[in-house]
Backbone as JSON, one array per atom type, in Angstrom:
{
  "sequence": "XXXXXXXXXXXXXXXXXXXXXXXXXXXXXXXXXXXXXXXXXXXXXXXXXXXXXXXXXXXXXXXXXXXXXXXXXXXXXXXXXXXXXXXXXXXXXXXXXXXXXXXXXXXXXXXXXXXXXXXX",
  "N": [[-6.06, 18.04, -10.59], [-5.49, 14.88, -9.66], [-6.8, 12.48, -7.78], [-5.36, 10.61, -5.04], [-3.72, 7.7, -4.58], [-3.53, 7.19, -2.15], [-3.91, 8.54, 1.21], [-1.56, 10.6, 2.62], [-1.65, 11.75, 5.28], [-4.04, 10.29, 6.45], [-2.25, 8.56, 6.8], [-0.18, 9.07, 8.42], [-0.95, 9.72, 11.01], [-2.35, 7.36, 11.81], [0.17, 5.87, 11.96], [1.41, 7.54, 14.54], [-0.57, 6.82, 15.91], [-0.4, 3.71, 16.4], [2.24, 2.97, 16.53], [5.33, 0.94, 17.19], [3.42, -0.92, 16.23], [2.37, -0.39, 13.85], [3.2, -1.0, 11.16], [2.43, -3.88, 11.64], [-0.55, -3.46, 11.7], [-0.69, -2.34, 8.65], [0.26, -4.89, 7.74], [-2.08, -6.8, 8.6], [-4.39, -5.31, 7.08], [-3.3, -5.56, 4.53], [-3.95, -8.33, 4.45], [-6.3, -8.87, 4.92], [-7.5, -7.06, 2.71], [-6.89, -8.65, 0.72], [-8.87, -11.26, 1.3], [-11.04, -10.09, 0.99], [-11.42, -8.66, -1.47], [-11.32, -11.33, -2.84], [-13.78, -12.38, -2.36], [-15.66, -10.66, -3.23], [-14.89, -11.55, -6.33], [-16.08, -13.61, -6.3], [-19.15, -13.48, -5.32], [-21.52, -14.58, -2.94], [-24.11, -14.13, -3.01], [-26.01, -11.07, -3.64], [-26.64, -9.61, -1.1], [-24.58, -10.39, 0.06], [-22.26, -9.18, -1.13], [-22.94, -6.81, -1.24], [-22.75, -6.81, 1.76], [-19.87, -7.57, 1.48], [-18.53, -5.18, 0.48], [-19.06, -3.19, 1.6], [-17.98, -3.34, 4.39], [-15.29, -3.44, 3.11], [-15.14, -1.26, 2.05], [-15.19, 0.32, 4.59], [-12.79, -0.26, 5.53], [-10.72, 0.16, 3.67], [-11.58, 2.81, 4.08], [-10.5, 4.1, 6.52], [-7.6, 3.02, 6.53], [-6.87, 5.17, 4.44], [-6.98, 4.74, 2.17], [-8.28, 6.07, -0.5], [-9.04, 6.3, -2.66], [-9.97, 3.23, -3.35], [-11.87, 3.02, -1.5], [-14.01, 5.03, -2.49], [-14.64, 3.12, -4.45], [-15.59, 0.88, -4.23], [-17.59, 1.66, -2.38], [-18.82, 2.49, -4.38], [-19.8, 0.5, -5.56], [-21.33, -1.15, -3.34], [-23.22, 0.73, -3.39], [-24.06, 0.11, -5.95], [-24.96, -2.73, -5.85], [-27.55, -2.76, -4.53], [-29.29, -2.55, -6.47], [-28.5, -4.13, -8.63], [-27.21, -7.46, -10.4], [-24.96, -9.69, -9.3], [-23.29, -10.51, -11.31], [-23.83, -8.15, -13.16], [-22.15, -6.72, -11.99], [-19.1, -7.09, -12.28], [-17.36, -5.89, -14.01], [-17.19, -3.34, -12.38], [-15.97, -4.61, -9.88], [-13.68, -5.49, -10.97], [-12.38, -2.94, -11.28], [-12.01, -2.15, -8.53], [-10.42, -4.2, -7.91], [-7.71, -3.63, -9.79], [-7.27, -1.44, -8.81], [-6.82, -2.11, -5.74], [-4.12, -3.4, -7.11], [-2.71, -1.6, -7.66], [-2.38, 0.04, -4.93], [-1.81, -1.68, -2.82], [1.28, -2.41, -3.62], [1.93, 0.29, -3.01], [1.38, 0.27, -0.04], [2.77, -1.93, 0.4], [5.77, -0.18, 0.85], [5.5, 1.64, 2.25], [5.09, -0.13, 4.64], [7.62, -0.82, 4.7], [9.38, 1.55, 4.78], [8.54, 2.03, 7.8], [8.99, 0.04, 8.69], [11.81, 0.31, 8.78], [12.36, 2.61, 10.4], [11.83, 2.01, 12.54], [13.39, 0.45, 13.13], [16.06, 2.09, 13.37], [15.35, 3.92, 15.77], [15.89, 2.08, 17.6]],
  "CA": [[-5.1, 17.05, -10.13], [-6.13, 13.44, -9.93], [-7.25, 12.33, -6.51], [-3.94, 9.96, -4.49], [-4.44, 6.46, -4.2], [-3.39, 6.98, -0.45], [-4.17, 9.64, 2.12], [-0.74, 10.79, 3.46], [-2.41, 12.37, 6.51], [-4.21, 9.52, 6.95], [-1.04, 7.24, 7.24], [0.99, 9.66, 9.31], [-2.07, 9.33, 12.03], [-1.91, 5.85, 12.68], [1.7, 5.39, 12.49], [1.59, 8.32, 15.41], [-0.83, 6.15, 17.08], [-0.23, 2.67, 16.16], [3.84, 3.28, 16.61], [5.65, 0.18, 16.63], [2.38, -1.61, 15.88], [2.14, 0.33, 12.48], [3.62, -2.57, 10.14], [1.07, -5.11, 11.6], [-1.74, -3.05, 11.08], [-0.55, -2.6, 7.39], [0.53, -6.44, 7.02], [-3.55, -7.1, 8.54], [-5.19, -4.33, 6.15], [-3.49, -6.1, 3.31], [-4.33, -10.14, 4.1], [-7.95, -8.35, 5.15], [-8.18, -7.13, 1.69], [-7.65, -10.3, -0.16], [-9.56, -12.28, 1.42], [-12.43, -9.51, 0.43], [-11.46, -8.88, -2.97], [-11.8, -13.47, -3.21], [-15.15, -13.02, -1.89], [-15.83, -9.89, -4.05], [-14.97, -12.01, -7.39], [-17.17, -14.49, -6.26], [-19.94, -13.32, -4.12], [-22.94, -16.13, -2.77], [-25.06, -13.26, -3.48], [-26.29, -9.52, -3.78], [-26.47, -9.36, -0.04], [-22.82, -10.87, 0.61], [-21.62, -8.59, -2.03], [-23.14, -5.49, -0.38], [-22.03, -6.77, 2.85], [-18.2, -7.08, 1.88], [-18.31, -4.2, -0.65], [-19.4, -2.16, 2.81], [-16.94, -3.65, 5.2], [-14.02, -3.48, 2.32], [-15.16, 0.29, 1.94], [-14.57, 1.04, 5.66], [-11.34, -0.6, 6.44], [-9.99, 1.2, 2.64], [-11.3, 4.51, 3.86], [-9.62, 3.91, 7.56], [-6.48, 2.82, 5.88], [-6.47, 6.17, 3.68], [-7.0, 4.52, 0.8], [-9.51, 6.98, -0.73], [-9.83, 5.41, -4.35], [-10.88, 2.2, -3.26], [-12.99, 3.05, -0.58], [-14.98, 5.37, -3.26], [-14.92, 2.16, -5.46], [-16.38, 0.2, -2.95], [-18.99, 2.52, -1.96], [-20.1, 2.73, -6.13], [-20.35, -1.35, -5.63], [-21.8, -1.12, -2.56], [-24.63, 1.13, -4.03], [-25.06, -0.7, -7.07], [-25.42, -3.83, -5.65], [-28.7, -2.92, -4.1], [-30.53, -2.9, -7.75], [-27.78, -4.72, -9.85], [-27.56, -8.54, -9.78], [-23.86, -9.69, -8.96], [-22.57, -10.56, -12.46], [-23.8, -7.05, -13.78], [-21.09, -5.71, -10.94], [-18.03, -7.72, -12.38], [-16.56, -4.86, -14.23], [-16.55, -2.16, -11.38], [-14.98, -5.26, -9.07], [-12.1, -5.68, -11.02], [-12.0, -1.75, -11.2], [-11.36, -2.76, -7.27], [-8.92, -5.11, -8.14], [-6.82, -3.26, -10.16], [-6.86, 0.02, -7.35], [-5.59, -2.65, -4.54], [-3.04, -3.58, -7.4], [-2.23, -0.34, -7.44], [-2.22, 0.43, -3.79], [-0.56, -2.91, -2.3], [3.14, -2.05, -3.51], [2.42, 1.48, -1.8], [1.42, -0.09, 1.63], [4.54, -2.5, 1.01], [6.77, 0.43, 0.83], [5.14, 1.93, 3.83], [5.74, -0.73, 5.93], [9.4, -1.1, 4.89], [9.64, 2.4, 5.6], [7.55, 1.79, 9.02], [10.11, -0.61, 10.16], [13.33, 0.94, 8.98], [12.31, 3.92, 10.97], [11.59, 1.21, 13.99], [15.01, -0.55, 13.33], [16.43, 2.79, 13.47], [15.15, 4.06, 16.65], [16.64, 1.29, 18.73]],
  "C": [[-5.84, 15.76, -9.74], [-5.88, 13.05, -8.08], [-6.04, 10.96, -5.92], [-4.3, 9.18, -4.46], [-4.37, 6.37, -2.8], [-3.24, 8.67, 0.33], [-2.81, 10.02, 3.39], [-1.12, 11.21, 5.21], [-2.95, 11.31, 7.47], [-3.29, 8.33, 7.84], [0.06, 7.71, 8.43], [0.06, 9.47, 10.87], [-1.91, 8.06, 12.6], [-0.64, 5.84, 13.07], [1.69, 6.14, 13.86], [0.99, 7.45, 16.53], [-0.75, 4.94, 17.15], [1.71, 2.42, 16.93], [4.16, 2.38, 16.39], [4.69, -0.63, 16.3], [2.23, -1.26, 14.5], [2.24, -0.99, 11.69], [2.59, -3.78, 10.67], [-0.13, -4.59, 11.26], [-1.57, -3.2, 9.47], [-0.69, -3.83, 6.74], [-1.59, -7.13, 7.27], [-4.11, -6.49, 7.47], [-4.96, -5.29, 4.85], [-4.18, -7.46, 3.21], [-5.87, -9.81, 4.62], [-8.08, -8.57, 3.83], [-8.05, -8.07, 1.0], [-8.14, -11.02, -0.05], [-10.97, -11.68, 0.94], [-12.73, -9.44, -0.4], [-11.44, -10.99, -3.39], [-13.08, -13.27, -2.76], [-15.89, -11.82, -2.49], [-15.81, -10.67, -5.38], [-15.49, -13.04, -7.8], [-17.83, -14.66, -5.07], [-21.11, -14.71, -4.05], [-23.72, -15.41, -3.3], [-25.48, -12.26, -3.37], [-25.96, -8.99, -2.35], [-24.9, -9.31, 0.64], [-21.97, -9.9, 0.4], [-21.83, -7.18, -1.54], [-22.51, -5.53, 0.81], [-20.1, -6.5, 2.69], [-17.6, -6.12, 1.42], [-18.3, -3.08, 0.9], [-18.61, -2.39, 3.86], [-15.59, -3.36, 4.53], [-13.79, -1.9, 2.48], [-14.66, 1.37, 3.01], [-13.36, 0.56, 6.08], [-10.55, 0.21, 5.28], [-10.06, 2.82, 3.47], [-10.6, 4.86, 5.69], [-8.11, 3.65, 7.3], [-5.92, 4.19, 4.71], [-6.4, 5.6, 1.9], [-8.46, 4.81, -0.17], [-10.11, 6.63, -2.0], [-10.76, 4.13, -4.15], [-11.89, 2.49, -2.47], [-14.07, 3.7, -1.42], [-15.9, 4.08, -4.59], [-15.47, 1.13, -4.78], [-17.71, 0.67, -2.95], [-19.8, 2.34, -3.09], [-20.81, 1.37, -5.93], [-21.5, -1.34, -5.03], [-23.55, -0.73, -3.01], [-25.14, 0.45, -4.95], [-25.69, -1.96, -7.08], [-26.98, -4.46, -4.87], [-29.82, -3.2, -5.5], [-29.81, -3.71, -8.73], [-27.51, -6.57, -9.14], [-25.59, -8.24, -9.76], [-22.73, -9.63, -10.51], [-22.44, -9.34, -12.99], [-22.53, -6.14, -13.01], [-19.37, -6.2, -11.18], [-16.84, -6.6, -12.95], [-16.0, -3.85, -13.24], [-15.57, -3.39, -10.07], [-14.14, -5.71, -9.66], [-11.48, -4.17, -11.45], [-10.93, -2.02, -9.49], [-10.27, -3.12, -7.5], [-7.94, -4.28, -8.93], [-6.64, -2.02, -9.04], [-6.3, -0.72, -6.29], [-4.18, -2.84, -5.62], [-1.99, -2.31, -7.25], [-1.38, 0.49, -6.41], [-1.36, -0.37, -2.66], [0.68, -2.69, -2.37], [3.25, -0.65, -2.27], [2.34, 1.15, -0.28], [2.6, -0.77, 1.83], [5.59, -1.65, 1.36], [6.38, 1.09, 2.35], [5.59, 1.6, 5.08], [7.16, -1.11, 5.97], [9.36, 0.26, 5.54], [9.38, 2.88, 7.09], [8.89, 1.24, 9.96], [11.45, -0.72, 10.14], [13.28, 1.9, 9.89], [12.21, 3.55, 12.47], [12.98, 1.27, 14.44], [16.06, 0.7, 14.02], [16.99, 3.51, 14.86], [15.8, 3.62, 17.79], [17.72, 1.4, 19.21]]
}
């Protein structure tokens, strides 16, 4: 069976402890990751690229998002012997796994804050 792009377990956790905070964490996680993946598709240099490949990797695998965070991590590693250009392919592997994963956090947080609206 093919590994989830998102870690139900993971997401039921926060929401438990986040509660009505849930939906901002989500709405941060996502305007986090694009500003990483823009500085992923054009790093200053090997170092930068390790640095945000390694910061991107832990807020994905905190967020339950277990594909990217592994796709991260590959960067991450390769970017210690690979120059930045040779890494362009596996970072738009990245990019297409947030495309991937973005609608599911949107639905999340609708369902996050129907379940708020609800409550009241």
């Amino acid at each position: 069976m093919a590994e989830p792009h998102l870690n139900r377990e993971v997401l039921d956790a926060l929401q438990e402890v986040m509660e009505d905070e849930y939906p901002v964490l989500l709405d941060t996680f996502l305007e986090d990751a694009e500003e990483r993946l823009r500085l992923l598709r054009d790093p200053a240099d090997a170092v930068h690229l390790m640095e945000t490949a390694h910061s991107f990797k832990g807020s994905s695998s905190n967020m339950g998002a277990q594909r990217l965070a592994a796709l991260c991590n590959e960067l991450e590693q390769r970017a210690k012997v690979a120059m930045p250009a040779d890494l362009q392919q596996l970072v738009g592997a990245i990019d297409c796994e947030f495309a991937l994963v973005r609608p599911l956090y949107e639905a999340e947080r609708s369902r996050a804050t129907n379940r708020a609206a609800g409550r009241i």
